[in-house]
N, C-alpha and C positions, 0 to 999 in steps of 0.2 A: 615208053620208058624214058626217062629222062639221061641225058648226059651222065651228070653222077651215077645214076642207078646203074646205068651201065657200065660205069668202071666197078663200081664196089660188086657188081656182077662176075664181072672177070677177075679181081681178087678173090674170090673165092674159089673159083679154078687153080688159081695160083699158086691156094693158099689151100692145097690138096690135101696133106697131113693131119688139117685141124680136123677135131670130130664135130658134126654138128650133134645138138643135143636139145632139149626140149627147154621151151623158154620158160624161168622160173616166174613164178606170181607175181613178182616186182618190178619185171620188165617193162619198161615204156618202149615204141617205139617211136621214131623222129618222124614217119609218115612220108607224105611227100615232100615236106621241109627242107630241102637241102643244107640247110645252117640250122640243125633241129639238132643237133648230136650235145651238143651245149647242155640246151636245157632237158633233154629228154634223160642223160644221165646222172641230170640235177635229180629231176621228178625221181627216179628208179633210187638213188641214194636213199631219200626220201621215204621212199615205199622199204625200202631196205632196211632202215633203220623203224620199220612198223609204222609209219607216219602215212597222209592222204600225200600224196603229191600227183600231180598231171603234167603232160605236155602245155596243156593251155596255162592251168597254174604259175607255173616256170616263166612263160614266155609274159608273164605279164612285169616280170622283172626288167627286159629289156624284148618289147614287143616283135623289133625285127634285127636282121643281121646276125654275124656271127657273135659267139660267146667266148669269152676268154674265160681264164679260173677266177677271176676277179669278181666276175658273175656269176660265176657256181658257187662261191663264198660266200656270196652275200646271199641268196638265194636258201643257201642249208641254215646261214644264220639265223634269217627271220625263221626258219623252223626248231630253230633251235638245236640243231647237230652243230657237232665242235669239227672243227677240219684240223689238220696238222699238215705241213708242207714237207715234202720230204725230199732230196736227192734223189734222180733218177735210176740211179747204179744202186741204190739202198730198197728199193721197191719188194723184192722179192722177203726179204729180213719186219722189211715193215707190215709186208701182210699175212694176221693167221686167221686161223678158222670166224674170230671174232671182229674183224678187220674187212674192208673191203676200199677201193682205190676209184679217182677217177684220175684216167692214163688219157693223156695228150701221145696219139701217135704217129707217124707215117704212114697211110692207107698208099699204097701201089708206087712210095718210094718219096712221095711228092705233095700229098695231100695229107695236112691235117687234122684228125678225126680225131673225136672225145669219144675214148667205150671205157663200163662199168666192171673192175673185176673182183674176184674172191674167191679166196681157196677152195680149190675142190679137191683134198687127197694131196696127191704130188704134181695133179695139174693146176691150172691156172681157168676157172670158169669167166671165159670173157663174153659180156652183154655189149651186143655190139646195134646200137639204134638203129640201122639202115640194115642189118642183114640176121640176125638172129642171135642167140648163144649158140658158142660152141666152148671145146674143151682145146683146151693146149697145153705144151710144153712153155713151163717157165720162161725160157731161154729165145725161146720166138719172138715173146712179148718185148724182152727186153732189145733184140734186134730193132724191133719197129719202134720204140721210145721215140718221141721227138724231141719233149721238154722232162720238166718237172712233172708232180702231180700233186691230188692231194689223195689223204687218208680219211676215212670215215666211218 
């Protein structure tokens, strides 16, 4: 198991409360990729919005390295999804049933990690590329926020 894999390992220990839950049809994962969180929850956007998208697809935007939103923007555009950028403290307002986010956030306090989310009920269904979906409280999410996000 790699370095990464093994923290985002022990984050889920961690991170005892969340439910895990079964991953939906649009799920990409980031694989062995450790800089795959980028474009894997490009691709799942993607799929989300009914569209083809892939890991490899993605990655042909910017082949190696990590992704900033700069490349998840450009990447939904040539598919033709619209992004809106939103305020980090406004996220929970900005997303409904019709809605879904791609959240920049603090993985074990310190690491930067891109996952996929969208209302489930009064939780929060977050697609997380390196460890699966699961279900959470609102209010978790916003703990871990790093940056901005966008909307899709």
């Amino acid at each position: 198991m790699s370095i990464l894999g093994g923290l985002f390992s022990g984050l889920r220990t961690i991170r005892g409360r969340n439910r895990k839950t079964d991953k939906p049809s649009w799920y990409v994962s980031q694989g062995e990729d450790p800089t795959g969180c980028g474009p894997a929850c490009a691709a799942m956007a993607v799929k989300w919005r009914g569209g083809i998208g892939t890991l490899g697809d993605a990655r042909l935007i910017k082949p190696v390295g990590i992704w900033y939103f700069s490349n998840i923007k450009y990447y939904l555009s040539r598919k033709n999804i619209e992004v809106s950028n939103d305020d980090q403290y406004d996220i929970l307002r900005s997303l409904s049933e019709e809605s879904a986010a791609i959240v920049l956030i603090r993985a074990g306090g310190f690491i930067n990690h891109f996952v996929f989310v969208t209302r489930s009920g009064a939780d929060l269904l977050v697609c997380d590329p390196m460890s699966g979906a699961r279900l959470q409280h609102p209010q978790r999410l916003i703990d871990e926020l790093a940056s901005s996000y966008v909307v899709v």
